[in-house]
Structures are given as C-alpha cells and as structure tokens.
C-alpha positions in Angstrom: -80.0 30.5 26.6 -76.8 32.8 27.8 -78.1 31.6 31.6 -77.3 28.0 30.1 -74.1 28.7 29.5 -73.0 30.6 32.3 -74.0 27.5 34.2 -71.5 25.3 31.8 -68.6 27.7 32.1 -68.9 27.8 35.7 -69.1 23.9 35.9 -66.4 23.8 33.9 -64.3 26.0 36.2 -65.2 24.0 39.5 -64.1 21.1 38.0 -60.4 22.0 36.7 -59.8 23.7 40.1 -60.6 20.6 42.0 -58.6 19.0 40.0 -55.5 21.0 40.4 -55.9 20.9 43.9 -55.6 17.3 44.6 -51.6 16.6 45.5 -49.9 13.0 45.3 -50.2 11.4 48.7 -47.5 8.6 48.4 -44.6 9.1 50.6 -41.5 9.9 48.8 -39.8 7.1 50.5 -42.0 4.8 48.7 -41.8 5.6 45.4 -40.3 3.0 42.9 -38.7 3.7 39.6 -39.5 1.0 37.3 -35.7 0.3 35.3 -34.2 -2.6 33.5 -31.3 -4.5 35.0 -28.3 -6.5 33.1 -25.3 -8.7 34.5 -22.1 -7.5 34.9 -19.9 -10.3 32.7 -15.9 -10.6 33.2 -14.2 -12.1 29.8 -11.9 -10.4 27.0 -13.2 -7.7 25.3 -13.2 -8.5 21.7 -14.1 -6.4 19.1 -14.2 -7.0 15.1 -11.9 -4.9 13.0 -13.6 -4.0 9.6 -11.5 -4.6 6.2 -13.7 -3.2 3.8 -14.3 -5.5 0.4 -16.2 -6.2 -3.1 -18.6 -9.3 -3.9 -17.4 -10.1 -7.2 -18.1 -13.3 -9.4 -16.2 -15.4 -11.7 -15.5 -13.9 -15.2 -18.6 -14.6 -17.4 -18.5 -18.0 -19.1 -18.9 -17.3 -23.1 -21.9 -19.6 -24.7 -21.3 -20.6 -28.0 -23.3 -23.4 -30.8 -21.3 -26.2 -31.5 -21.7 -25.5 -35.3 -22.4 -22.3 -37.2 -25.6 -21.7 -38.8 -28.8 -19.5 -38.7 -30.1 -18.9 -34.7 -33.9 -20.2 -35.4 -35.2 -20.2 -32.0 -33.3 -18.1 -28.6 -34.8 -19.1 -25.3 -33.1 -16.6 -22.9 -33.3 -13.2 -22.5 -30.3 -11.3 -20.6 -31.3 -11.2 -16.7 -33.2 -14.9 -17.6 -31.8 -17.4 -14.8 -30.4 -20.7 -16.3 -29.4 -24.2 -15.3 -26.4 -25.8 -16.6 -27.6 -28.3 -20.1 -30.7 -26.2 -20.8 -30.9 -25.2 -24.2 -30.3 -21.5 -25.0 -31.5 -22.0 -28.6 -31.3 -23.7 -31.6 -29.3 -23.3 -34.7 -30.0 -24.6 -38.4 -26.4 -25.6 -39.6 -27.8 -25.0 -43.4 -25.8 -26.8 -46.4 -24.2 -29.0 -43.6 -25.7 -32.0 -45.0 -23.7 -31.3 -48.8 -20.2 -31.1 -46.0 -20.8 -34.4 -44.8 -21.5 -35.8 -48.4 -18.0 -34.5 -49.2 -16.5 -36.2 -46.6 -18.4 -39.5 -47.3 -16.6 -39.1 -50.6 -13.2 -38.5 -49.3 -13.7 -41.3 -47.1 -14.4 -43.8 -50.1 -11.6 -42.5 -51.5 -8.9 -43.1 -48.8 -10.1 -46.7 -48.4 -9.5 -47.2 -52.0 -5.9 -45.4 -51.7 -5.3 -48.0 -48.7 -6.6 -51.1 -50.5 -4.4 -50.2 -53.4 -1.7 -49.5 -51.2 -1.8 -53.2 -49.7 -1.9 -54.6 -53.2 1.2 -53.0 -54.2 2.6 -54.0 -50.6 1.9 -57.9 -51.4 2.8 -57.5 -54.7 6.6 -56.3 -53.3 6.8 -59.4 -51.2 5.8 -61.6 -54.1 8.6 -60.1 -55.8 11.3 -60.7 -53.0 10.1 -64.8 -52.6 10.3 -65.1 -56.8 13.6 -63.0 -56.5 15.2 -65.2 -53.9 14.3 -68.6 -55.2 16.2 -67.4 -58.6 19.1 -67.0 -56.3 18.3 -70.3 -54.7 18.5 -71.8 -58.4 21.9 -70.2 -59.6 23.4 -70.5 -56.4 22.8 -74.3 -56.5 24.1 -74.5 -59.7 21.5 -76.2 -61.2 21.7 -76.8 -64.9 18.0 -76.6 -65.8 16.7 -77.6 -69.3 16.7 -74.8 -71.1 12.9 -75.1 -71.4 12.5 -74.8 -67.6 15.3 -71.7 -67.2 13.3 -70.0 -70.0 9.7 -70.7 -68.1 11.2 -69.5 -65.0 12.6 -66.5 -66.3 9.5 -65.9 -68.2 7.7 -66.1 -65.0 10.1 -63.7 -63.2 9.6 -60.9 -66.5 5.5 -61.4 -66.8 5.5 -60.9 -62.8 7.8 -57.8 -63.2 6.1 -56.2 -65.8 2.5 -56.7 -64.1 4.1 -54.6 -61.0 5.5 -52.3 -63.4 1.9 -52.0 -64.8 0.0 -51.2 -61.2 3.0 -49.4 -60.1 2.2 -47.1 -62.9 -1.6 -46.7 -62.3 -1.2 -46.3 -58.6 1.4 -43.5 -59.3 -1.4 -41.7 -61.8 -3.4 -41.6 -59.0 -0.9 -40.2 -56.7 -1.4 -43.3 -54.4 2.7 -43.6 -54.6 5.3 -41.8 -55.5 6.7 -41.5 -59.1 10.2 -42.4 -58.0 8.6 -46.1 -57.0 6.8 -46.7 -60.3 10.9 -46.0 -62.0 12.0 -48.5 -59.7 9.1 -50.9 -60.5 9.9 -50.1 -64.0 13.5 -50.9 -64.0 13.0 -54.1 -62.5 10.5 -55.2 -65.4 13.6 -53.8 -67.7 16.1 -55.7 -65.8 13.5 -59.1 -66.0 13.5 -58.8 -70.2 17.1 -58.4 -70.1 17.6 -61.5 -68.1 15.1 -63.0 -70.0 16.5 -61.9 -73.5 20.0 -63.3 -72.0 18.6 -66.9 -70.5 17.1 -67.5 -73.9 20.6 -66.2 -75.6 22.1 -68.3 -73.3 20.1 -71.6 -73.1 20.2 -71.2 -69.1 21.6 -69.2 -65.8 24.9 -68.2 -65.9 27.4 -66.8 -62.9 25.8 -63.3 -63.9 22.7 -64.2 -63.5 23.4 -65.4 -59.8 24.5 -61.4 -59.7 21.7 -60.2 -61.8 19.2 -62.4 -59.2 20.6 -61.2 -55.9 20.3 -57.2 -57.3 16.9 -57.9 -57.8 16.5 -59.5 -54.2 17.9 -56.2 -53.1 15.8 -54.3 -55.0 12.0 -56.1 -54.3 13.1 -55.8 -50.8 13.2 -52.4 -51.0 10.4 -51.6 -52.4 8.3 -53.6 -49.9 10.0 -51.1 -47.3 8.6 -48.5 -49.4 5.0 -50.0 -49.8 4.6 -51.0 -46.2 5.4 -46.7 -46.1 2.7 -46.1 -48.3 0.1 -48.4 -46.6 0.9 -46.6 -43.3 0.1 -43.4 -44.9 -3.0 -44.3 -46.7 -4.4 -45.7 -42.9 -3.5 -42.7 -41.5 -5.6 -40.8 -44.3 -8.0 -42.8 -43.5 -8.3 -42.2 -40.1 -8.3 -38.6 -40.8 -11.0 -38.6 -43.4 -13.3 -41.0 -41.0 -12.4 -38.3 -38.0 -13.9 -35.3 -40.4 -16.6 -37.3 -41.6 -17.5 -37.9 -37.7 -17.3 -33.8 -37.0 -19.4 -33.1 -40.0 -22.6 -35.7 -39.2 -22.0 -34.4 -35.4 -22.6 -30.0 -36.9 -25.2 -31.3 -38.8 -26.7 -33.5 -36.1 -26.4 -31.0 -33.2 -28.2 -28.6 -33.3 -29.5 -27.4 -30.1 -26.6 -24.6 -27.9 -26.4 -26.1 -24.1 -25.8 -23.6 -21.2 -22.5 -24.6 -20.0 -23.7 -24.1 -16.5 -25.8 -22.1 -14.0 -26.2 -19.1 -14.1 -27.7 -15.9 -14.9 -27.5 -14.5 -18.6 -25.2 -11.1 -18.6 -25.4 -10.3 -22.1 -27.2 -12.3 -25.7 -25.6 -10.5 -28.9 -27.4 -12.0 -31.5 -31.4 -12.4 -32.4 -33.4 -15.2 -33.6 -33.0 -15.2 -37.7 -28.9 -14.1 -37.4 -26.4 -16.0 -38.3 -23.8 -17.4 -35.4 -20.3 -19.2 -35.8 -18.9 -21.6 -33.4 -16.0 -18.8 -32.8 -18.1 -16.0 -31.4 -20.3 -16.5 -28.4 -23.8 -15.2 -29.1 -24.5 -14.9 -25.3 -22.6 -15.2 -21.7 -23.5 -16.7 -18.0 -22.3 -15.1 -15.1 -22.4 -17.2 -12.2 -23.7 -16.1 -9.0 -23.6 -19.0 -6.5 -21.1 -18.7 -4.7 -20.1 -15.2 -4.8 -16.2 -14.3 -4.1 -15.5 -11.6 -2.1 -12.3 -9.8 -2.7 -10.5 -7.5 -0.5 -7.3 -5.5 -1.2 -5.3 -5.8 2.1 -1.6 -4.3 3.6 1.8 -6.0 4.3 0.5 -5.9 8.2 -2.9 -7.1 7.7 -1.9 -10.0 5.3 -1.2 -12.2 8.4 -4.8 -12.4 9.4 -6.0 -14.1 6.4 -4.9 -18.0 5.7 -6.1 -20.0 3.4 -9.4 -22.5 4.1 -10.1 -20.2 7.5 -13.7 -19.2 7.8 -14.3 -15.6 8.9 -17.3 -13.4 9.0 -18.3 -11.1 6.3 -20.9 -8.0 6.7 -22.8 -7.1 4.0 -23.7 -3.9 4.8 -26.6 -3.5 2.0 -28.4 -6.9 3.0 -27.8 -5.8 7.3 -26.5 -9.4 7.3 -23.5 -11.8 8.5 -22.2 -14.3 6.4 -19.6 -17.0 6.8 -16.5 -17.1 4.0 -14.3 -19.2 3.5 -10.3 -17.7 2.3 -9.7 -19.6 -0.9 -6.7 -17.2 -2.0 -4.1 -15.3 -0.2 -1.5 -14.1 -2.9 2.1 -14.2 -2.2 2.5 -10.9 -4.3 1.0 -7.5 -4.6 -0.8 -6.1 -7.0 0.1 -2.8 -9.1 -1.1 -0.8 -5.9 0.9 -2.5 -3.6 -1.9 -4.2 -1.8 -3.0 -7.8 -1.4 -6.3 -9.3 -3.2 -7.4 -11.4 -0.7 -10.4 -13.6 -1.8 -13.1 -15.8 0.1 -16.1 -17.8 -1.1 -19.0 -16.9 0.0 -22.5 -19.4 0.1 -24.8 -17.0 -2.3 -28.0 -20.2 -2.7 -30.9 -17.4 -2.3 -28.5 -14.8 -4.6 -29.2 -12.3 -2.2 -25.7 -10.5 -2.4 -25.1 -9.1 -5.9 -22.5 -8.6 -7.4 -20.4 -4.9 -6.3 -22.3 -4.9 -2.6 -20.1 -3.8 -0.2 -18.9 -6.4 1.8 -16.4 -6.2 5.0 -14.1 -8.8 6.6 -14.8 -9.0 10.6 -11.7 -9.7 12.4 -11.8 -10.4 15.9 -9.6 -8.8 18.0 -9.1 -9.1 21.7 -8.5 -5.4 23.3 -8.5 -6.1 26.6 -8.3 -9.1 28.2 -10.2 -10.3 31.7 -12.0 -7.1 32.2 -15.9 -6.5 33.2 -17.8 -5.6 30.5 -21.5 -3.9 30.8 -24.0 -3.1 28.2 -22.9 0.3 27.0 -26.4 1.8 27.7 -25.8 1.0 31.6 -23.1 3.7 31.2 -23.7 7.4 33.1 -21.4 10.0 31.5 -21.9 13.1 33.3 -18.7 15.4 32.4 -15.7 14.1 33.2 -17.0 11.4 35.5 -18.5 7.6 34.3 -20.4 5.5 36.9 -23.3 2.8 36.8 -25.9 2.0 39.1 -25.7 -1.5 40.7 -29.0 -2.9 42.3 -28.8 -3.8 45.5 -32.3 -5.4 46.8 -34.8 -2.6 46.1 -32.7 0.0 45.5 -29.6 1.3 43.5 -26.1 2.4 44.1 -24.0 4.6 42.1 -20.2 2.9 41.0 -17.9 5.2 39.7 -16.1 3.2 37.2 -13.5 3.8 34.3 -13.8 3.2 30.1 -11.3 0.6 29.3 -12.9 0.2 26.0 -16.1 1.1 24.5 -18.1 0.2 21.3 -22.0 0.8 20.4 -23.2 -2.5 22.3 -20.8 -3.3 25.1 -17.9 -1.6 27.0 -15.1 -2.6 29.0 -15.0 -1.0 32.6 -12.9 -0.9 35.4 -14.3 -0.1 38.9 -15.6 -2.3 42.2 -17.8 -4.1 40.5 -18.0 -8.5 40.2 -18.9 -10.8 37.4 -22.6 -11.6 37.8 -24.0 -7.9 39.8 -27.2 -6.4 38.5 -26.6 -2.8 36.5 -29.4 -0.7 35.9 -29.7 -0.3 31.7 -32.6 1.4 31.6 -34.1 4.5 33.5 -31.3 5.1 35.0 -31.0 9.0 34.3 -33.6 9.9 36.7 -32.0 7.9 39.4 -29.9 9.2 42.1 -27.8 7.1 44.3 -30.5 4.9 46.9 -33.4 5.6 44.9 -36.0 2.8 45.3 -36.6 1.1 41.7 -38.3 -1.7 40.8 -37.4 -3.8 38.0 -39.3 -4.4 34.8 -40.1 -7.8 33.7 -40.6 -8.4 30.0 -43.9 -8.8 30.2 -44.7 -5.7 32.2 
C-alpha cells in the first residue's frame, strides 16, 4: 500500500513539472488583443441640466350622497380604484317620503291661492266695465225711468258687495292683503250710498257722474293690485312645484356616484351611519395624469413656457417621461421661487404621488467638437489620450477634455468625425500594439 502511493505522488510530480515547463511559442509580434472599437462623432455637446421636482396630483375631489340618510351599503374601501358614475354606496333617505307629502300639500295650496287670485283679478275688471258704462249713462244724460236707474244701480251695489264678500274671504286666508278687502269694502259702501241716493232721487244726478268716475278710478286700481297678487301666487307656485321636484328627486335617488376616476384617499363613515349631503363621507384622488411641480429661480424661469414638452426623470421608476408645461406663474411664491407645473401621461399609474421627479434641460456646452464614448478615455496623470485603430493595430492620440459626463465627452485633439477609438481593452495596450476587434457575437 505505501509503495502505491509513492508511485501516485511521484506521478503527480512529473506531471506539474512538465507542465510548467512548456513556454508560449507565438511570436510577440503576432499577438492580438481582442478590444472594442467606437466612432469618433463631431456635433454639439449637449448635456441635460437637472431641476429637481415633486409628482403631485389634483386636490382630492370630496364624494358626497345627494340626500342625507342612513349609508346601507359602502362599496369602496380607501386604496379601492374607481371609475367615474360607479356607485360608492347607497343611502336610505328615511322619512323622505312624509317631505314630499308636505310639499304635495303646499303645492295644492298655492294653486288654490293662484286660482283665487285670478277670480279676484276678473272680478276687478268686471268692476271697471260696470263702473264705466255708469259714467257712459250720466255723461249722456240720459233720463232713465226711475225703474231702470234703480235696477242699474242695484246691479252696480249687489256686484259691489259680492267683491266686498270674496275680497273678505280671500284676505282671511291671507291670499290678499287686508288693505284690498277696505278698498273692496268701501266701494260696496259707496254702491248703497249711490243706491240709497238714486232711489231718493228717482234717477242720476250731476253727482252721480262724479260719484261713477271715482268708482272707475277706484276698480281700476284694484285690478292693478289683483293682477299683483296673481303674479305672486304663480310665483309661489313655481316655488312650491320646484321643492316638490327636490323632495321626489332625495327620496328617489338613492345611490352616491363617484364623480370621477380615481383612487379612494380616505371613506369617513361605515355602512349603518348616518351621512348628510354637506359632509363628504369619502374622497377620490385622481392619478392620471400626474402634475409635476417644480419650484424654480428668476434665471431658470426662462426655460419653461407654457404647452412645451420636456423630459422628466423619475428617478424611483429609472425612467424618462415626456411633460407637458401647463403653468408658468407670473409671481413667486412665499419663498421667492417659481412653481412651475407640467402634466405628465400617468395611464399604468406607475409614478405615485411624492416620487422624485427632475426636469431635463438640454443644454449645448460646446458646440462642433468630437465627442467619444467616455470609456475610450486614458487618464494617466496629468495626460488624456485615446487609441485610434489604424488597420490591425492602434495608435495613441493625446487629446484634451472639453467636456465630460458619465456616457460621452467632448475632446479636442487630431482626431476626424468617423475614426475608430478603442473602448474597450485599451489599458493593456501600448501604442502599435496588434488588436483585433471583437464582434458582438464573439
């Protein structure tokens, strides 16, 4: 057994030592350095100045029943996402249904005001035509039988006293006012006196004429007064038909409506509590699109105009998005800065709302100058060169940084638009080395 593995060890030995001893036999002249190339490009180095923001959103948009009641049923929960005209929940309105009986009543009772009111209107213009043909009669001079002077002012007292009559009811009932039934009343007074005096009298004397055109006066103004009074009871009406309307619409609608998309921020109340249409029981923040807002300088205001599109990074999401400026104020805020604010497409609601969020501003630095990929540069103390491929090999161009950011850099030196730099392996080269370029699929 320990002759066994003396042999092994020994074995073992042999073959690391020939091992070691075999050298690499390929000329150094022929030796390649596999490396990765890019063109040299010639344009205006631009870069993108940062102006750090906020993604914000509207304020939240209070959700509130059209009619108080008792919450019976709540469909959302806060985080739940909405669409604008679903239904939130459903709220019993309770004794609504004794409200709208009320106003059912109230309506009856206005169109009974009005109809009065008309009555008492043509009534009034009765009056004035019997008034006026009295004048006719003892302006004409005409010596009536007494018989027919007596029937007419009989007429003239009976139609008096029957307004006088209504007038009173109708003023009972608060329909008119007090001061019309007086004036209704006097005229009745006025009729028997005429009437006592035509039967005194056997017929229409000059005073009568007088007594007749007073009373003309007087019917036409109350049938200015009772056209007042039908005007009013049509507008009471119209205002008891308008409350009947709001009360069968609380008592018929029932269910609350989102007002629009959304996602639910907050819901203060629980099935079984009562809700008024005065307090929101939940609210909707919206969050498509989102607003970006940034607070900005005097200098930097100039770079924002309203309906420009600009680039926003949102440094959370590693993403670019375009925004468009829908406000540049005129005035600062209390910190002397400007709230600049874009819109911002948000469909997948990927940005939330607080994310950072920074406007990109390009910026040209330098204009006409080479640029290279920054990884092409060779910093070796104070000195900056590149290799350029030439054929098979490389040669080392000492060039100057213009400009430089993580991805590109702007260079002086004697280079031209279009040459080959090496980007890759280029720290082991030296200047002629033999390289040999790597393909992407090697």
């Amino acid at each position: 057994m320990k002759r066994i593995l003396i042999t092994l060890l020994l074995i073992i030995t042999a073959t690391l030592t020939a091992c070691n001893s075999q050298e690499d036999t390929t000329p150094a002249d022929q030796r390649r350095t596999p490396v990765e190339t890019a063109q040299v490009q010639q344009d205006n180095f631009i870069i993108d100045r940062k102006i750090v923001g906020r993604a914000t959103t509207d304020l939240p948009t209070p959700v509130l029943p059209s009619t108080p009641g008792e919450l019976v049923t709540l469909n959302v929960a806060k985080g739940d996402r909405v669409e604008a005209g679903e239904t939130v929940g459903v709220v019993d309105p309770g004794d609504q249904g004794n409200q709208v009986e009320l106003q059912q009543v109230a309506v009856r009772q206005a169109q009974s005001q009005l109809e009065n009111a008309r009555t008492q209107y043509d009534q009034a213009v009765e009056g004035v035509k019997t008034a006026e043909e009295q004048v006719n009669i003892a302006r004409q001079g005409i010596n009536a039988e007494t018989e027919q002077a007596m029937e007419a002012a009989r007429d003239q007292l009976e139609s008096a006293q029957l307004i006088a009559k209504q007038s009173k009811e109708l003023a009972e009932e608060g329909t008119i006012p007090q001061s019309m039934y007086e004036e209704a009343q006097a005229r009745a007074d006025q009729a028997q006196k005429q009437f006592n005096q035509t039967s005194d009298q056997g017929g229409i004397s000059s005073t009568a004429v007088a007594e007749s055109e007073a009373q003309v006066e007087q019917a036409e103004q109350a049938v200015a007064e009772t056209e007042s009074a039908v005007e009013q009871a049509e507008l009471g009406l119209e205002q008891a038909q308008i409350q009947l309307a709001n009360a069968q619409e609380q008592r018929e609608n029932e269910a609350v409506i989102a007002p629009k998309s959304g996602e639910v921020a907050s819901v203060e109340f629980s099935e079984g509590d009562n809700v008024s249409n005065q307090q929101p029981f939940a609210t909707i923040v919206r969050l498509n699109p989102m607003t970006i807002t940034a607070s900005v300088t005097d200098q930097q205001l100039s770079l924002f105009e309203k309906g420009k599109e600009l680039e926003v990074e949102v440094s959370t999401l590693e993403e670019t998005v375009t925004a468009t400026i829908d406000y540049v104020p005129s005035v600062p805020n209390d910190t002397n800065l400007y709230p600049v604010e874009a819109t911002v497409n948000n469909d997948e609601e990927a940005i939330k709302p607080g994310m950072m969020a920074s406007f990109l501003l390009p910026e040209t630095v330098v204009e006409d100058t080479l640029i290279v990929p920054t990884d092409a540069v060779v910093q070796q103390g104070t000195e900056s060169y590149v290799y350029q491929l030439v054929e098979d090999e490389v040669e080392r161009i000492d060039i100057e940084v213009v400009e430089a950011q993580s991805d590109r850099t702007a260079i002086r030196g004697d280079l031209t638009s279009g040459a080959e730099v090496v980007t890759s392996g280029q720290l082991t080269l030296t200047d002629g080395a033999k390289v040999e370029v790597m393909k992407e699929d090697d």
